[in-house]
PyMOL Python script that loads the backbone (N, CA, C, O; Angstrom):
from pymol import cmd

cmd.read_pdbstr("""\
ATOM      1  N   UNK A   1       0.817  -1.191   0.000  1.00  0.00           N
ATOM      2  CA  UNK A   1       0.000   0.000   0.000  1.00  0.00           C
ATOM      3  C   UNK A   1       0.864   1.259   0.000  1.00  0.00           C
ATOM      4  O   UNK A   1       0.411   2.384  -0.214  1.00  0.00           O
ATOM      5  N   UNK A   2       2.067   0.998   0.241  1.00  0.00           N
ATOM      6  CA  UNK A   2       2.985   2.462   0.705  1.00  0.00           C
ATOM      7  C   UNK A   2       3.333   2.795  -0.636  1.00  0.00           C
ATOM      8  O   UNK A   2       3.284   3.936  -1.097  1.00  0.00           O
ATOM      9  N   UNK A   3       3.757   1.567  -1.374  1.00  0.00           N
ATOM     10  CA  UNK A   3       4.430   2.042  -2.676  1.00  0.00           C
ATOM     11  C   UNK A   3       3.303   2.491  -3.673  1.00  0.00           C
ATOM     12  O   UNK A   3       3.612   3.254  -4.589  1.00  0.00           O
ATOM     13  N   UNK A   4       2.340   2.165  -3.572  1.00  0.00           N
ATOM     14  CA  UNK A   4       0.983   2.977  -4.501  1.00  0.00           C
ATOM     15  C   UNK A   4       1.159   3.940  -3.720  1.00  0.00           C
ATOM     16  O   UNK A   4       1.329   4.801  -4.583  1.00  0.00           O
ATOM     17  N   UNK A   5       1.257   4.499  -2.736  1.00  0.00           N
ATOM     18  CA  UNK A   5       0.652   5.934  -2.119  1.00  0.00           C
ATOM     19  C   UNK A   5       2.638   6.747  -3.060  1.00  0.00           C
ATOM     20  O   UNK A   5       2.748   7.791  -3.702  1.00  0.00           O
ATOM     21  N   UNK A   6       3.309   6.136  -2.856  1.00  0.00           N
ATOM     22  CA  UNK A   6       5.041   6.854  -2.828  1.00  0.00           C
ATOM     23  C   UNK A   6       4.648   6.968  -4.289  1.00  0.00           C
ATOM     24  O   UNK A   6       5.094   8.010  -4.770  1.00  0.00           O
ATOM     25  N   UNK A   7       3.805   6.073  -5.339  1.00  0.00           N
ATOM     26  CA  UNK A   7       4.205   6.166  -6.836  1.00  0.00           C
ATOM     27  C   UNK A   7       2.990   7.148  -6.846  1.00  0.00           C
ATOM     28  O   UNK A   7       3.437   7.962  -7.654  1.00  0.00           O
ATOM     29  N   UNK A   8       1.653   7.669  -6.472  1.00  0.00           N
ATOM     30  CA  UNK A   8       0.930   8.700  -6.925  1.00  0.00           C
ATOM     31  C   UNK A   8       1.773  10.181  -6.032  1.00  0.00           C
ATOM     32  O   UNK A   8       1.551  11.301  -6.493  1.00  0.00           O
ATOM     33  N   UNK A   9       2.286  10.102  -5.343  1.00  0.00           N
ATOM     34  CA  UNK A   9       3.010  11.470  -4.590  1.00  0.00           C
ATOM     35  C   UNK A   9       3.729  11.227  -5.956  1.00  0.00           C
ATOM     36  O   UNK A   9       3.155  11.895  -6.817  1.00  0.00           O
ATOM     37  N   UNK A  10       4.844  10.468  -6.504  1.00  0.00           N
ATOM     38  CA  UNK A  10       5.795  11.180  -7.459  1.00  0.00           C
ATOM     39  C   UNK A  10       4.447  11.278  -8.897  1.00  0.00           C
ATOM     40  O   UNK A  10       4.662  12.270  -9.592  1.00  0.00           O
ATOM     41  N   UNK A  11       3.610  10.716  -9.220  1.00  0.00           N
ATOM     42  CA  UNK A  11       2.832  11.008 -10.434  1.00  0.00           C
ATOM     43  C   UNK A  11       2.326  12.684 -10.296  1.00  0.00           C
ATOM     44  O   UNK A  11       2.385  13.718 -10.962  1.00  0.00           O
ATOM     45  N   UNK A  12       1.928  12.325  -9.301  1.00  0.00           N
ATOM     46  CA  UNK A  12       1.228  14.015  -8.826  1.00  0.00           C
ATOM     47  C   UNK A  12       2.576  15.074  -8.710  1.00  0.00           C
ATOM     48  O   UNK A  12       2.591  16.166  -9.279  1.00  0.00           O
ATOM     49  N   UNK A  13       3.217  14.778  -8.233  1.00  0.00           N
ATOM     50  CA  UNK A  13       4.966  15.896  -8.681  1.00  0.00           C
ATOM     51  C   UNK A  13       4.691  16.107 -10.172  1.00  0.00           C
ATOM     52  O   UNK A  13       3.939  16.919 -10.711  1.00  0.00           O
ATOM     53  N   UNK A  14       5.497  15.160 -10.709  1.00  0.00           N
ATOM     54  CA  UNK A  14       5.359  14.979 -12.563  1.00  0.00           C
ATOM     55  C   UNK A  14       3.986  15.685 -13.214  1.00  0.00           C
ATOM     56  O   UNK A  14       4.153  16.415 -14.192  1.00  0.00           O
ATOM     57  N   UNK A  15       2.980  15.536 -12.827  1.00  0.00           N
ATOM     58  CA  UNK A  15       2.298  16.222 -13.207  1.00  0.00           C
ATOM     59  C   UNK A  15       2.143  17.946 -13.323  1.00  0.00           C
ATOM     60  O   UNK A  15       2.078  18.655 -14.328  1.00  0.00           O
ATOM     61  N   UNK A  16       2.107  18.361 -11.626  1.00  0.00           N
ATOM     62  CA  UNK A  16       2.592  19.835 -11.636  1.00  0.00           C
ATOM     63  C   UNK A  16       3.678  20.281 -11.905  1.00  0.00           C
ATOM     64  O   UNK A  16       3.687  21.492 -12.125  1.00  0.00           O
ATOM     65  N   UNK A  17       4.834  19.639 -11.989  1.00  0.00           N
ATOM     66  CA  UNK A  17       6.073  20.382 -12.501  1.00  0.00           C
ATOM     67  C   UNK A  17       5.472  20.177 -14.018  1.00  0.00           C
ATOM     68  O   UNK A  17       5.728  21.234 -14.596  1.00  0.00           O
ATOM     69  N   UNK A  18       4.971  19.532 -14.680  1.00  0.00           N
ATOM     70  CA  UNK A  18       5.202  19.748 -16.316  1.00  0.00           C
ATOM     71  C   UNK A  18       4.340  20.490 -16.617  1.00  0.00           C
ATOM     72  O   UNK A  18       4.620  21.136 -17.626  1.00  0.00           O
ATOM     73  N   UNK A  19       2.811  20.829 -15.933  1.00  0.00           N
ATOM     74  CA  UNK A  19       1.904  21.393 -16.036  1.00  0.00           C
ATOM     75  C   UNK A  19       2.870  23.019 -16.229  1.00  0.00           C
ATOM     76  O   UNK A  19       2.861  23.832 -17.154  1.00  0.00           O
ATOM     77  N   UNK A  20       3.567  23.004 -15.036  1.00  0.00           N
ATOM     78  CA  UNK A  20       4.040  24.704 -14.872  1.00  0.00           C
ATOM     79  C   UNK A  20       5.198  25.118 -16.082  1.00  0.00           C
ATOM     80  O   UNK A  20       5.457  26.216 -16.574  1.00  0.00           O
ATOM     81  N   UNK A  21       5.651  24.054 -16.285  1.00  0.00           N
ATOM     82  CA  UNK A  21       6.629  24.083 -17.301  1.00  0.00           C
ATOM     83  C   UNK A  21       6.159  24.421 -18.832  1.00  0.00           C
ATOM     84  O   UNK A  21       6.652  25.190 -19.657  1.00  0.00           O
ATOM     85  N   UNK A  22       4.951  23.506 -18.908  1.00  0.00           N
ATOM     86  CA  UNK A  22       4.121  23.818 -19.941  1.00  0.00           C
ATOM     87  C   UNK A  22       3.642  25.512 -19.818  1.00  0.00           C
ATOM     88  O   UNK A  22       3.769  26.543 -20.479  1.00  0.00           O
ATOM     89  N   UNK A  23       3.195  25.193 -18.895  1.00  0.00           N
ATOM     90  CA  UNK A  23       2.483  27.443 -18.802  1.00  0.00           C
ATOM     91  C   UNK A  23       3.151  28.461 -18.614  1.00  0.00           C
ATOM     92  O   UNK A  23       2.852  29.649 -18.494  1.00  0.00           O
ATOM     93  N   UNK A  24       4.181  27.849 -18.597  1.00  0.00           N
ATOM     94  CA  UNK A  24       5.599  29.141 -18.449  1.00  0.00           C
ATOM     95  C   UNK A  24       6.419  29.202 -20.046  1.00  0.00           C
ATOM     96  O   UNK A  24       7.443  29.737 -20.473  1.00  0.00           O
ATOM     97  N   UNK A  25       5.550  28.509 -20.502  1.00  0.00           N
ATOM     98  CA  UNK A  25       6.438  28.475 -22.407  1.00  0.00           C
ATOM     99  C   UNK A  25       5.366  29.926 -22.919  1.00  0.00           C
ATOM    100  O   UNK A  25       5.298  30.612 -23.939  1.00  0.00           O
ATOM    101  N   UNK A  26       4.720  29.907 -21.747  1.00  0.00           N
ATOM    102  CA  UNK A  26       3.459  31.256 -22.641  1.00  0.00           C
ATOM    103  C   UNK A  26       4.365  32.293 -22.351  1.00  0.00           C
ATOM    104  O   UNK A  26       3.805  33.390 -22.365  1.00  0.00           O
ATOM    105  N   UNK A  27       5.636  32.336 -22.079  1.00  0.00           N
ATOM    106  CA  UNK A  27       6.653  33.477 -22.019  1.00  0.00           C
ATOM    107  C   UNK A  27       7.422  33.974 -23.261  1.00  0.00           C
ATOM    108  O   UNK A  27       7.973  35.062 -23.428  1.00  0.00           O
ATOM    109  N   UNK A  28       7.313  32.751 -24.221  1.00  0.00           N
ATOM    110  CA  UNK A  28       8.120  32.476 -25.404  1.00  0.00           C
ATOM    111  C   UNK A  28       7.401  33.209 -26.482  1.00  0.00           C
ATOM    112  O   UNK A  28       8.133  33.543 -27.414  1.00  0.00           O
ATOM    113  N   UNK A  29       5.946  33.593 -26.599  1.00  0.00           N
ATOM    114  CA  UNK A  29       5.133  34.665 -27.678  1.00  0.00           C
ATOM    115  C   UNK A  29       5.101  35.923 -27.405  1.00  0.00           C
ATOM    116  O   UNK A  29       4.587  36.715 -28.195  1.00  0.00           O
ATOM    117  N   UNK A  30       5.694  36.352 -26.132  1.00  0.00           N
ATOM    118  CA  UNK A  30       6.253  37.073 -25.089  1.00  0.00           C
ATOM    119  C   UNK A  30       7.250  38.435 -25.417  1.00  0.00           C
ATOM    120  O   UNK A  30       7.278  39.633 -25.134  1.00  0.00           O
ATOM    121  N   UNK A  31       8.081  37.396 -26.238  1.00  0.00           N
ATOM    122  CA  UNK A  31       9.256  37.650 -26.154  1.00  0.00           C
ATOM    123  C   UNK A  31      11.135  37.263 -25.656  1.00  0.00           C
ATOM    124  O   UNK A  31      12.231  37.759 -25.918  1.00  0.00           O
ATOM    125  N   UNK A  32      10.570  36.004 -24.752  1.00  0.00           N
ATOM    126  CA  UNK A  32      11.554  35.623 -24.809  1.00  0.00           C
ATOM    127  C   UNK A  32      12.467  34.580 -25.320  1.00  0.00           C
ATOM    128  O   UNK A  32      11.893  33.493 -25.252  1.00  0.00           O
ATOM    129  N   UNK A  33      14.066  34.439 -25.971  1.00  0.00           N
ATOM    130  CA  UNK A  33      14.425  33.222 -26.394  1.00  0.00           C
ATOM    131  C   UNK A  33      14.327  32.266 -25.407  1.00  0.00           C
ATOM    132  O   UNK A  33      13.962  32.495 -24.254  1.00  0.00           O
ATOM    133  N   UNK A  34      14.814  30.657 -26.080  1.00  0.00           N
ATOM    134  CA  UNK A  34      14.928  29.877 -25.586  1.00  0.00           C
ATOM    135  C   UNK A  34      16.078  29.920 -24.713  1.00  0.00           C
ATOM    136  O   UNK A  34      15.686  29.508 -23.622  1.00  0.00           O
ATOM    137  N   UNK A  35      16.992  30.139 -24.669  1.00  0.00           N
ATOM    138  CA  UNK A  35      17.578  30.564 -23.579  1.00  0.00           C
ATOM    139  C   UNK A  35      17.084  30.909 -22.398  1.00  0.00           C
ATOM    140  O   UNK A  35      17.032  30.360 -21.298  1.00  0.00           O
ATOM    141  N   UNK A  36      16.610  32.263 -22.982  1.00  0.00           N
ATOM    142  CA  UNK A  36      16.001  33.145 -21.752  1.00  0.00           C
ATOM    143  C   UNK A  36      15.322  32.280 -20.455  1.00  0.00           C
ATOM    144  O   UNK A  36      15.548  32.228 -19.246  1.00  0.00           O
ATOM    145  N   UNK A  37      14.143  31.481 -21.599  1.00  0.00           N
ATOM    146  CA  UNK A  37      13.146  30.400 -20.644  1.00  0.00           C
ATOM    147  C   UNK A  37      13.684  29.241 -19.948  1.00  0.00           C
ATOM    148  O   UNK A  37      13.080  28.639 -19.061  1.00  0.00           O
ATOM    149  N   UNK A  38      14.851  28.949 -20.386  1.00  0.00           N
ATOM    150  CA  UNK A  38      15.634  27.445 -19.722  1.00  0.00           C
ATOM    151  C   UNK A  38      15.880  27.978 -18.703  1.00  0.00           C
ATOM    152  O   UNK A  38      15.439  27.443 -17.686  1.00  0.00           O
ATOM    153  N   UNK A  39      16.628  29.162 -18.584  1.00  0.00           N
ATOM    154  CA  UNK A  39      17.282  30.067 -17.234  1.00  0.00           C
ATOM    155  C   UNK A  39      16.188  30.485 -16.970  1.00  0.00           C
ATOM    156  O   UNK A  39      16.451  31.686 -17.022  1.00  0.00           O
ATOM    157  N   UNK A  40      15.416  30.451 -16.786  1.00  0.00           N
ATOM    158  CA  UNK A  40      14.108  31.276 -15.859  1.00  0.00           C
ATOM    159  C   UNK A  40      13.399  30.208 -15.383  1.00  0.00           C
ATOM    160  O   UNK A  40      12.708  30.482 -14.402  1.00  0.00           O
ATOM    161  N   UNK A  41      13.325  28.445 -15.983  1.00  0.00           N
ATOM    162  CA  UNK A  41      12.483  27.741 -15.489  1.00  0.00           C
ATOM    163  C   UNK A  41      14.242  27.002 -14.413  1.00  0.00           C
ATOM    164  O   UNK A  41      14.136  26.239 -13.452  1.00  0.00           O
ATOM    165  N   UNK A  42      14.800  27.214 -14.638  1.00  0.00           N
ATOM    166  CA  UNK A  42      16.066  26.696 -14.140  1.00  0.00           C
ATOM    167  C   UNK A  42      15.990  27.337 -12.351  1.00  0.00           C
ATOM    168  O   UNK A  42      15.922  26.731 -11.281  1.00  0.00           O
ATOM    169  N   UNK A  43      16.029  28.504 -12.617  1.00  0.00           N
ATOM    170  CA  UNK A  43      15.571  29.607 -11.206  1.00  0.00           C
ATOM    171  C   UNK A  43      14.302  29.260 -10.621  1.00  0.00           C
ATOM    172  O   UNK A  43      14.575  29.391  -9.428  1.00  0.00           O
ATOM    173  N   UNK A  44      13.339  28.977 -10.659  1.00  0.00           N
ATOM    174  CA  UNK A  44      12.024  28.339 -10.372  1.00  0.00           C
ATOM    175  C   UNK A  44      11.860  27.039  -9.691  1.00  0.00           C
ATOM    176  O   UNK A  44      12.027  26.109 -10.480  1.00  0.00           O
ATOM    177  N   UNK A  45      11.638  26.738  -8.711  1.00  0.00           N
ATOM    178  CA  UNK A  45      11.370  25.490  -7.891  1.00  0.00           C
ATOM    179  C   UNK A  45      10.434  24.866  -8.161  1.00  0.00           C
ATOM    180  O   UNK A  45      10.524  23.645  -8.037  1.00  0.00           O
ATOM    181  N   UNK A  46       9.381  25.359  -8.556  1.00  0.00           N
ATOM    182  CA  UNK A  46       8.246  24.441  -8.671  1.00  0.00           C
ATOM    183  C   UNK A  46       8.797  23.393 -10.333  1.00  0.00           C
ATOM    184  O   UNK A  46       8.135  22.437 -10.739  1.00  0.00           O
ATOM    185  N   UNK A  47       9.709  23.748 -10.816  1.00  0.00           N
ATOM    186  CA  UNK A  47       9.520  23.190 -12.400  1.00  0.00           C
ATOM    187  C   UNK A  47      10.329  21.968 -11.782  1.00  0.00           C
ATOM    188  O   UNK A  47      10.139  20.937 -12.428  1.00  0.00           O
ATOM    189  N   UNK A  48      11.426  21.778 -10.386  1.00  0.00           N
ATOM    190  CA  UNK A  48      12.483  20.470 -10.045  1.00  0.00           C
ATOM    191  C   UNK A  48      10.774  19.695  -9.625  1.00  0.00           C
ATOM    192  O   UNK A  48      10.990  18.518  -9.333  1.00  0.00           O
ATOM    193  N   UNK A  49       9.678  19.926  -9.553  1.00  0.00           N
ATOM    194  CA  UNK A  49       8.731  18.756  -9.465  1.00  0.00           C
ATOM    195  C   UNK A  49       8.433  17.410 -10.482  1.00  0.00           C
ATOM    196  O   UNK A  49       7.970  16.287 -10.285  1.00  0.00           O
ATOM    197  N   UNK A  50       8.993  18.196 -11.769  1.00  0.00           N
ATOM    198  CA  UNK A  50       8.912  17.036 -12.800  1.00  0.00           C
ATOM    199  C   UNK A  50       9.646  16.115 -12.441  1.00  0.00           C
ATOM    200  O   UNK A  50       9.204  15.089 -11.924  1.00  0.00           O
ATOM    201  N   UNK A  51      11.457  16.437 -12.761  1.00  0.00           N
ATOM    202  CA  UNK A  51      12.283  15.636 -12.159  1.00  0.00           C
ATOM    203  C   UNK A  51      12.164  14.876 -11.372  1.00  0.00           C
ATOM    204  O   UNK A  51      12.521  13.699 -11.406  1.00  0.00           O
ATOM    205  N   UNK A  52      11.578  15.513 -10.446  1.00  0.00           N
ATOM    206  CA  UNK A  52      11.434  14.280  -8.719  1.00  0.00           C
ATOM    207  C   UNK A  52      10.295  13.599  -8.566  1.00  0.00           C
ATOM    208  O   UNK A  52      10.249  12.801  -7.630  1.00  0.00           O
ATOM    209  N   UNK A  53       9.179  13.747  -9.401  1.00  0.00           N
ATOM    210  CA  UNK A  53       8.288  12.878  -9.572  1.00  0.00           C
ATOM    211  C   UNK A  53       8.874  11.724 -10.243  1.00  0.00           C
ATOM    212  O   UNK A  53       9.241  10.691  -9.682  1.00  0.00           O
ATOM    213  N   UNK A  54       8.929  11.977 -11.466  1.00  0.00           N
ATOM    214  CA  UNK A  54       9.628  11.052 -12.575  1.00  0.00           C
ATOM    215  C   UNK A  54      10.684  10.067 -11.896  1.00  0.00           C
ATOM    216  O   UNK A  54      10.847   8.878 -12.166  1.00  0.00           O
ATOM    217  N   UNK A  55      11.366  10.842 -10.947  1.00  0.00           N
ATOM    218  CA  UNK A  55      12.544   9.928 -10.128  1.00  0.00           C
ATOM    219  C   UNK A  55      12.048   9.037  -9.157  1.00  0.00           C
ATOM    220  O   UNK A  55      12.566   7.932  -8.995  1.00  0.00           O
ATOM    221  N   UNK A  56      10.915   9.500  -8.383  1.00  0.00           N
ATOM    222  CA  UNK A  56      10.079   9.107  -7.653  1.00  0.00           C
ATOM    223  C   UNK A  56       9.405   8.099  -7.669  1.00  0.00           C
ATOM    224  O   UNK A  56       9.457   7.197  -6.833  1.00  0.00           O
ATOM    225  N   UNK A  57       8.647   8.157  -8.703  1.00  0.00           N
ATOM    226  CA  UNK A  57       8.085   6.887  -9.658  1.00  0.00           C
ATOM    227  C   UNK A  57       8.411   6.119 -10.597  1.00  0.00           C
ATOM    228  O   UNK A  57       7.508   5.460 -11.114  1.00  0.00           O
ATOM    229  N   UNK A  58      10.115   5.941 -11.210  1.00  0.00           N
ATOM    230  CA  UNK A  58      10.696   5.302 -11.291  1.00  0.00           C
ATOM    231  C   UNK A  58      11.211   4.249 -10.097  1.00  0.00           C
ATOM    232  O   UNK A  58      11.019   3.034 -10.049  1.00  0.00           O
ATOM    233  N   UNK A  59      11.836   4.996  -9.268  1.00  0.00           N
ATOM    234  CA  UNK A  59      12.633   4.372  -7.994  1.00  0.00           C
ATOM    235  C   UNK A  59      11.385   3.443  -7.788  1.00  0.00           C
ATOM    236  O   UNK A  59      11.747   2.301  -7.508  1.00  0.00           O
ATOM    237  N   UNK A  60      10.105   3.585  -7.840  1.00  0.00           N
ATOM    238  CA  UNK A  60       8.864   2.485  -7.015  1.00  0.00           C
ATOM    239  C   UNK A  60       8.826   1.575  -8.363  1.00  0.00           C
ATOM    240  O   UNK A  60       8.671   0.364  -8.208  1.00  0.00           O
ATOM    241  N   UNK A  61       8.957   2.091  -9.659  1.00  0.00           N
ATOM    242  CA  UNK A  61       8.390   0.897 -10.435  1.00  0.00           C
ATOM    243  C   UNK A  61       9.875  -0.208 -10.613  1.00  0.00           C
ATOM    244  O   UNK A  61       9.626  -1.401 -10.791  1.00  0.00           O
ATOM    245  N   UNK A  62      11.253   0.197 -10.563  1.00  0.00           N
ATOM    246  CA  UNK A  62      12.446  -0.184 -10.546  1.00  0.00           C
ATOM    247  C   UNK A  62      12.335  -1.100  -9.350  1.00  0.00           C
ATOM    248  O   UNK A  62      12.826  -2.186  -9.662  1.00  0.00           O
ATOM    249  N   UNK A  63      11.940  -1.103  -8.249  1.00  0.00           N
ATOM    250  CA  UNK A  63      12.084  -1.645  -7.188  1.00  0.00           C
ATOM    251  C   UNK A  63      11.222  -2.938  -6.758  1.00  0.00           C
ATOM    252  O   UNK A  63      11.596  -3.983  -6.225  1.00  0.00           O
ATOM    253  N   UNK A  64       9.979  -2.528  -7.157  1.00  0.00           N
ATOM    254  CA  UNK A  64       8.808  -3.689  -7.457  1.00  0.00           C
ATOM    255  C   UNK A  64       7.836  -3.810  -8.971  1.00  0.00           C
ATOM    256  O   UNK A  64       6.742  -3.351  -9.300  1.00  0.00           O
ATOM    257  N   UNK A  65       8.855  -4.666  -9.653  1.00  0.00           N
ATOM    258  CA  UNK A  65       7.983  -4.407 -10.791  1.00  0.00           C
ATOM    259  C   UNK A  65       7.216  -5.752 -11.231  1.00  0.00           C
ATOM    260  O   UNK A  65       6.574  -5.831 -12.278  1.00  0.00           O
ATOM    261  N   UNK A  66       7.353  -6.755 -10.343  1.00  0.00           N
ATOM    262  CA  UNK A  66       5.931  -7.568 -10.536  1.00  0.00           C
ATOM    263  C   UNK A  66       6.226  -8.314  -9.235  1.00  0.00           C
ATOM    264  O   UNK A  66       7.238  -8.980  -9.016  1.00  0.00           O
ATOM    265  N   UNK A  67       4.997  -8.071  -8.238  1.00  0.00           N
ATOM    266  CA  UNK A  67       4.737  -8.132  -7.107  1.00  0.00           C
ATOM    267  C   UNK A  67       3.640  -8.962  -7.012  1.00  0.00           C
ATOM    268  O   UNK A  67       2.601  -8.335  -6.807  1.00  0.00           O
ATOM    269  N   UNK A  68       3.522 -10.111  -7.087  1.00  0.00           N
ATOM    270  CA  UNK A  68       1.508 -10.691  -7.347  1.00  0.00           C
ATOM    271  C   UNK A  68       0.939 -11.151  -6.000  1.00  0.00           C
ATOM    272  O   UNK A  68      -0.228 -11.534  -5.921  1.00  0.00           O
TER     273      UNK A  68
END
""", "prot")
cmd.dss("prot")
cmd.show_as("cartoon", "prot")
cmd.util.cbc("prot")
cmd.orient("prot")
């Protein structure tokens, strides 16, 4: 039961970090290069949620991946 609860905490990370990542590209019609936006989502904490979901819910499916 822990590792379903540990793999939706990292799904739910992955989700809002890409969500914000996604809505922060509305900077790019804006005006700014790609550059600009890598370094600005780089400075931003909420966007390391993708990462650590993704890591998150790897590490649970890597660890038990057929459990019956």
């Amino acid at each position: 039961m822990g590792y379903i609860f540990l793999f939706l905490i990292g799904f739910g990370l992955a989700v809002s970090g890409g969500v914000t990542i996604i809505a922060y590209m509305n900077f790019l019609p804006a005006g700014l290069t790609w550059m600009e936006y890598f370094n600005f989502i780089i400075g931003r904490l909420e966007c390391y949620f993708l990462p650590i979901g993704v890591l998150l819910m790897s590490l649970v499916l890597y660890r038990f991946p057929n459990n019956p």
